[in-house]
C-alpha positions in Angstrom: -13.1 33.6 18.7 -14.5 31.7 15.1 -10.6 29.7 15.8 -11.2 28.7 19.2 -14.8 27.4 18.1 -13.4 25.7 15.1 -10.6 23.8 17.4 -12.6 22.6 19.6 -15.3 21.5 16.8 -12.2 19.7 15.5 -11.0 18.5 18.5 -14.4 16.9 19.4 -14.4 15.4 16.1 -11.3 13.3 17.3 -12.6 12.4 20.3 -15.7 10.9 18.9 -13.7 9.6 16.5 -11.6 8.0 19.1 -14.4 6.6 21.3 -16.4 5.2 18.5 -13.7 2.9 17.4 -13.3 4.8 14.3 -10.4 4.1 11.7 -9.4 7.0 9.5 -6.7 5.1 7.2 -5.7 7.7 4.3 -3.5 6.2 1.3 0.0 7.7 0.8 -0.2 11.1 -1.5 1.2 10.5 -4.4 4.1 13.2 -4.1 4.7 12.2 -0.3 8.2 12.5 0.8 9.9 9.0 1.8 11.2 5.6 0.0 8.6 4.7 -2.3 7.8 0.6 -3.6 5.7 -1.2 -6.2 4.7 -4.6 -7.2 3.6 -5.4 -10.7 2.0 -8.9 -11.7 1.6 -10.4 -15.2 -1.7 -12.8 -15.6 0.7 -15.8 -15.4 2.1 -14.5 -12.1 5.8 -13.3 -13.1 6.0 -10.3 -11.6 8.2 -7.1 -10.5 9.3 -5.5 -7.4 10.8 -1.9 -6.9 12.0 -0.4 -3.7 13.7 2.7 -2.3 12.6 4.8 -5.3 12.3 8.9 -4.5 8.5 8.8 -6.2 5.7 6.6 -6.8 5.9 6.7 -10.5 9.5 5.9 -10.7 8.6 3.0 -8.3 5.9 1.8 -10.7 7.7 2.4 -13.7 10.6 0.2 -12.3 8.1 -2.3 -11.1 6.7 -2.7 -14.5 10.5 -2.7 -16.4 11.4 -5.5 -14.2 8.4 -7.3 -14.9 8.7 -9.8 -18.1 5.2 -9.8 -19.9 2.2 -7.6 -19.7 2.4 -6.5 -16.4 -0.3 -4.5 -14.1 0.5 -2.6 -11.1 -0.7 -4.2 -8.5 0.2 -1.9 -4.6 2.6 0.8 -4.7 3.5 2.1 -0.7 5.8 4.5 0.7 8.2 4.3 3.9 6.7 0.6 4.4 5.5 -2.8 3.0 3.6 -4.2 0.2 3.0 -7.9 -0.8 0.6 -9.2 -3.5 -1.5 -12.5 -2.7 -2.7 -15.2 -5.1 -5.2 -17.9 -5.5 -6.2 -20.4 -8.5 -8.8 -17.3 -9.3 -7.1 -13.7 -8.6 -3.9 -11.8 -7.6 -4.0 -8.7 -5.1 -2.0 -6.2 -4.1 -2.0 -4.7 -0.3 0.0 -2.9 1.9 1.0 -2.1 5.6 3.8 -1.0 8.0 5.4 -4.5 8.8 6.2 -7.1 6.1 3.6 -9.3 7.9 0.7 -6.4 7.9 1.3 -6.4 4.3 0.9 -9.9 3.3 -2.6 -10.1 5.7 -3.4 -7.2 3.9 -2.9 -8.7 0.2 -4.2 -12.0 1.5 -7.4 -10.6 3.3 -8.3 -8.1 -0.3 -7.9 -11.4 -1.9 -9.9 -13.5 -0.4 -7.4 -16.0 1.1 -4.3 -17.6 -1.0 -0.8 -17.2 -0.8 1.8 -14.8 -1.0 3.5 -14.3 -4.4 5.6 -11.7 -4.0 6.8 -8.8 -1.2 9.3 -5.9 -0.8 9.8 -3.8 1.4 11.5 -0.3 1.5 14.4 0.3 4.0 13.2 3.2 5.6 
């Protein structure tokens, strides 16, 4: 009986959820199965893009090993997108499931500016 209580505790959850207009947007495990990416950025904006890697830190380190200079890194993302954004003031790294939702993202956690760089993996 506790299970059947604790579904539909669950499932009420979701539905409130739901109806409120609630967004529940969890970022990519770092071991999660899929084609992983990464972008790194120096401060003078060379940067260093990765894509169909098997994890996040071999995305990330071949982000940075492509990167000429001191290089940070800037969005990593799995089965998907990821573009970083600049302006005279900051770079930015985002994400999303389309190239475009990606570069919105990066532009929209930067507070406007362009796009610098993008990749996307092929799964």
């Amino acid at each position: 009986m506790k299970t059947i209580a604790k579904k539909a505790f669950v499932s009420s959850l979701a539905v409130a959820g739901i109806a409120s207009g609630a967004q529940l947007v969890a970022a990519p495990a770092a071991n999660a199965v899929g084609n992983w990416g990464a972008i790194a950025v120096s401060s003078n904006g060379s940067n260093g893009r990765a894509w169909d890697y098997a994890s996040r830190a071999d995305a990330e380190r071949a982000a940075l090993n492509s990167c000429p200079g001191a290089c940070k890194v800037l969005t990593s993302f799995v089965n998907s997108c990821g573009a970083v954004a600049q302006n005279p003031r900051s770079f930015h790294g985002g994400s999303g499931p389309t190239l475009y939702a990606a570069q919105r993202n990066a532009i929209s956690l930067n507070g406007g500016g362009s796009i610098l760089a993008w990749a996307c993996t092929t799964r």
